[in-house]
Each structure stands twice: as structure tokens, then as C-alpha cells.
C-alpha positions as CSV (number, residue, x, y, z in Angstrom):
1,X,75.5,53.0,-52.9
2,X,78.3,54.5,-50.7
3,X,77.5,54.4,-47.4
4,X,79.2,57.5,-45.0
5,X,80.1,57.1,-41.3
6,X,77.1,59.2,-39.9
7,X,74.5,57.4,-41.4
8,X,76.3,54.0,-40.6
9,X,76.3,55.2,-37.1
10,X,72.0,56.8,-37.3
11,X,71.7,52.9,-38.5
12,X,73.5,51.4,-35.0
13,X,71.3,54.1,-33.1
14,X,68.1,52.8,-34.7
15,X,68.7,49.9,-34.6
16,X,69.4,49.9,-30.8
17,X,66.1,51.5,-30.2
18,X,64.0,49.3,-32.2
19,X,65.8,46.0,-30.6
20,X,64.4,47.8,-26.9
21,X,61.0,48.0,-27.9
22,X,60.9,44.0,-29.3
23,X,59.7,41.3,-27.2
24,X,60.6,38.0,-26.9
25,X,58.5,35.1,-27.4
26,X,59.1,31.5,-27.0
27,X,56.3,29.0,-28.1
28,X,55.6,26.6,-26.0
29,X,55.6,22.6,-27.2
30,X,52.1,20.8,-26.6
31,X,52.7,18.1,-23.8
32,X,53.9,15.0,-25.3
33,X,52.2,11.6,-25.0
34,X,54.4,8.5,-24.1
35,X,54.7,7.4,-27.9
36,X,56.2,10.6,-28.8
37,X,58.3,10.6,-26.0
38,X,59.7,7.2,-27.2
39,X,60.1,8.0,-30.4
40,X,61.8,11.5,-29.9
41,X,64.1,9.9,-28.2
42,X,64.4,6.7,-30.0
43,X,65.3,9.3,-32.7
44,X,68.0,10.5,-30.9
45,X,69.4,7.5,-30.1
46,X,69.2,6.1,-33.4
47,X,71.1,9.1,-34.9
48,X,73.6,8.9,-32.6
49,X,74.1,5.1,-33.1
50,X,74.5,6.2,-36.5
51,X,77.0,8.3,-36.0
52,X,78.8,6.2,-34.7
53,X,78.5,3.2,-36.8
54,X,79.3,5.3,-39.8
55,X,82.9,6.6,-37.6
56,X,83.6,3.1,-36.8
57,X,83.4,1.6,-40.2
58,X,85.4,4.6,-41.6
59,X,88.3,3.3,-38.8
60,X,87.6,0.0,-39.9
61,X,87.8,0.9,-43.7
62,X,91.0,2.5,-42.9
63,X,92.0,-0.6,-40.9
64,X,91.9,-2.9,-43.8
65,X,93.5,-0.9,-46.4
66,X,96.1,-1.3,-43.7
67,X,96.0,-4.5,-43.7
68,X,95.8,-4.3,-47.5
69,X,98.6,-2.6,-47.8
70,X,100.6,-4.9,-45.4
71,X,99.5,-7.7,-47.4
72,X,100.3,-6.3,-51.1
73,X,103.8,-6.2,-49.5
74,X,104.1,-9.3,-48.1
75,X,102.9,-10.4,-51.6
76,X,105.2,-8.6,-53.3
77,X,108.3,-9.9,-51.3
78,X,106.8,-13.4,-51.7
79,X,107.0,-12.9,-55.3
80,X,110.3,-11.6,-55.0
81,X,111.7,-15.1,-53.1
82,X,109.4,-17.1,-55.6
83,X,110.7,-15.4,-59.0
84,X,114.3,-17.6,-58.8
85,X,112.5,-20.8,-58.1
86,X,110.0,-19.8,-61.0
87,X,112.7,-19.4,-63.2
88,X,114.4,-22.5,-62.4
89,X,111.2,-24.6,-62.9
90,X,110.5,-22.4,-66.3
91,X,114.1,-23.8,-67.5
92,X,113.2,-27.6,-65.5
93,X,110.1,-27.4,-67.6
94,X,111.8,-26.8,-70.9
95,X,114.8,-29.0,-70.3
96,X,111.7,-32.2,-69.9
97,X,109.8,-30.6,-73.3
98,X,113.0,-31.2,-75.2
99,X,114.0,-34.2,-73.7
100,X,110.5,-35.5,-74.3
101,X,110.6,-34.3,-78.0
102,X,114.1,-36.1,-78.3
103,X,112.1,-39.4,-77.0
104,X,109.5,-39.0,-79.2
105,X,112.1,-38.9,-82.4
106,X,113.6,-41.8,-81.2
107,X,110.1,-43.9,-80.7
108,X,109.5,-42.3,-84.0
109,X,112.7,-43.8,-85.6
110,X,112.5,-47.0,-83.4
111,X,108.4,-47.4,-85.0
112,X,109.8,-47.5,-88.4
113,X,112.6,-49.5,-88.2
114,X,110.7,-52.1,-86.7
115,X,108.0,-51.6,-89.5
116,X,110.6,-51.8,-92.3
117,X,112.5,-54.8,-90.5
118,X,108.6,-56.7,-90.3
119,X,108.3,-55.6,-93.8
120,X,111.6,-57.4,-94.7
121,X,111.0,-60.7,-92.3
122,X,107.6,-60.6,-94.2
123,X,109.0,-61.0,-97.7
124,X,112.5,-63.1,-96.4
125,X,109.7,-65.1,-94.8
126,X,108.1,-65.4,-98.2
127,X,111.3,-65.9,-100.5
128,X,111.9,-69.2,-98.0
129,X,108.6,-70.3,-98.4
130,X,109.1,-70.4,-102.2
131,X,112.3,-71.9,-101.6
132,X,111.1,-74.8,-99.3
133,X,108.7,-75.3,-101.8
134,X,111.0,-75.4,-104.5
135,X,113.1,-77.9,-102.5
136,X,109.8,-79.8,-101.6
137,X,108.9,-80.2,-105.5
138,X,112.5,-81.4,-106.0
139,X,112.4,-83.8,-103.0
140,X,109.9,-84.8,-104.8
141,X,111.2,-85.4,-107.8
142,X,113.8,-87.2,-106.6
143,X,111.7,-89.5,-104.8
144,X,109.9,-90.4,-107.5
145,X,112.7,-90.8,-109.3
146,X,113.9,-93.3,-106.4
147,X,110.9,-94.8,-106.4
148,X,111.5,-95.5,-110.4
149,X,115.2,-96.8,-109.6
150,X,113.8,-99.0,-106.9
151,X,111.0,-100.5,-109.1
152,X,114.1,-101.2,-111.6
153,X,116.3,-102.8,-109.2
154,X,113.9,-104.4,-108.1
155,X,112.4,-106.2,-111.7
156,X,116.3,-106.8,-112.2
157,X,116.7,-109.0,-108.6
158,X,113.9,-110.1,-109.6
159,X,114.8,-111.1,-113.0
160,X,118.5,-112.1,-112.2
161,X,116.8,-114.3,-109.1
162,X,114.4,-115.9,-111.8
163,X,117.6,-116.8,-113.8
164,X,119.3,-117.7,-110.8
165,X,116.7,-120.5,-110.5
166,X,116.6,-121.3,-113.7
167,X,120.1,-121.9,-114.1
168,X,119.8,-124.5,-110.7
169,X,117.0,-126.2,-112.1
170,X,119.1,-127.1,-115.2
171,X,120.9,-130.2,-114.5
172,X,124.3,-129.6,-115.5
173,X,125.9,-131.5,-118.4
174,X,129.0,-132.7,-118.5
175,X,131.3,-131.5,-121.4
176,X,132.1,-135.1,-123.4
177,X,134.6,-134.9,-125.2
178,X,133.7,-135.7,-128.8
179,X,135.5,-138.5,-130.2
């Protein structure tokens, strides 16, 4: 609908008339008891207090992504002094891994060369054993032997003593000469 300047302007002059005529009213509250009167502006006071909790813990949420902030950069230039010393006690660390695999060998090698060298003390230890005993059996041996050699020498003294006495008991005779 297209609306044309003199209607537009009969509307205004209508309008004007009809606003003339209106009267005002206002409605009037009932009197408030003393509750009401608490609460009403308990109410108030609340919703203001509200107001301004909720504006100061925005500025305090602001505040300590501040601080945040602040500290993800001090964080991040710690990290940037600490990245040298990490690196040196990454290679420190690696150096003692090696060094400890290198001991480790070594006990390793160390372990079975004293195994193999018990193992050889073992059978030496053995082999002498066998040999003293060897040597005891011909000790032996030879002691009885001894002991046979003795017994002989012995019967011979003995014997040789017997004659010995035998010839002294004799009374020796004197060679005559035979006519």
C-alpha cells in the first residue's frame, strides 16, 4: 500500500486530536508493609551486589590470564635457559649408559674367566690328587720293599753274627805238621 503525503499528513492531524482528548492515568501502589519494604529493597541491593560481583570477577578473570600469560612466558624463557643444560645431561646420561654397558662386558668377561680358570684349578687340583696318590702307592711300594731288604739284612747279621759266634766258640787248632 503506497501511502501519499496528504493522507500521511490527515494521519498526524488525527492523531493530534485523539492524543487531546486521552487522559492520563497512573495506578497507584497499595501501601507497603515493612516485609515488603525490606524485601523490595533487599532486592535491589542484591541485584546491584550482583552486578558488581559479576564486573569484578570479569576484572579479575582478565587479571589472571594476565598473570597467565606473564607466566607462560616466563616459562617459556625458563625452558629456553634450561634446553642447553638438558641437552648436556641427555649426552651425561648416555656417556654413563655406555660406560656402564662397557662395565658390564667386562664383569661379564671377568665372570667367565674366573669360572673357566675354577674349572681348570678343579681338574689340575684333581690330576695332583691322582698323582700324589700315585706317588703315595709307590712310596709304598718302596717301603715295603725296604721293609723286605731290612728283614734280609737283618736274617743275614743275624746269620753272619751266629757264625761269628760259632766260629769263637771253636777252639782253634793248631796246623801240625804231619810227619
Amino acid at each position: 500500500m503506497l501511502i501519499l503525503p496528504s493522507t500521511l499528513a490527515f494521519s498526524l492531524v488525527q492523531a493530534v486530536a485523539t492524543a487531546r482528548d486521552t487522559a492520563l492515568v497512573r495506578t497507584l501502589l497499595p501501601p507497603r508493609s515493612a516485609m515488603e519494604t525490606l524485601f523490595f529493597y533487599a532486592s535491589g541491593f542484591t541485584s546491584v551486589l550482583t552486578l558488581l560481583l559479576v564486573l569484578l570477577l570479569l576484572v579479575a578473570l582478565l587479571w589472571m590470564r594476565r598473570a597467565a600469560v606473564a607466566a607462560g612466558e616466563k616459562v617459556d624463557r625458563l625452558f629456553d635457559e634450561i634446553r642447553p643444560m638438558l641437552k648436556q645431561a641427555t649426552a651425561t646420561s648416555e656417556s654413563v649408559r655406555r660406560t656402564a654397558d662397557m662395565i658390564q662386558e667386562e664383569v661379564t668377561l671377568a665372570k667367565e674367566g674366573v669360572h673357566e680358570t675354577g674349572a681348570r684349578v678343579r681338574k689340575t687340583v684333581g690330576e695332583l690328587a691322582d698323582r700324589v696318590d700315585e706317588f703315595n702307592d709307590l712310596i709304598g711300594k718302596v717301603h715295603a720293599r725296604a721293609d723286605a731288604v731290612v728283614d734280609v739284612a737283618g736274617t743275614v747279621i743275624d746269620g753272619v753274627a751266629w757264625g761269628a759266634r760259632k766260629l769263637r766258640e771253636r777252639k782253634p787248632r793248631r796246623l801240625v805238621k804231619k810227619k
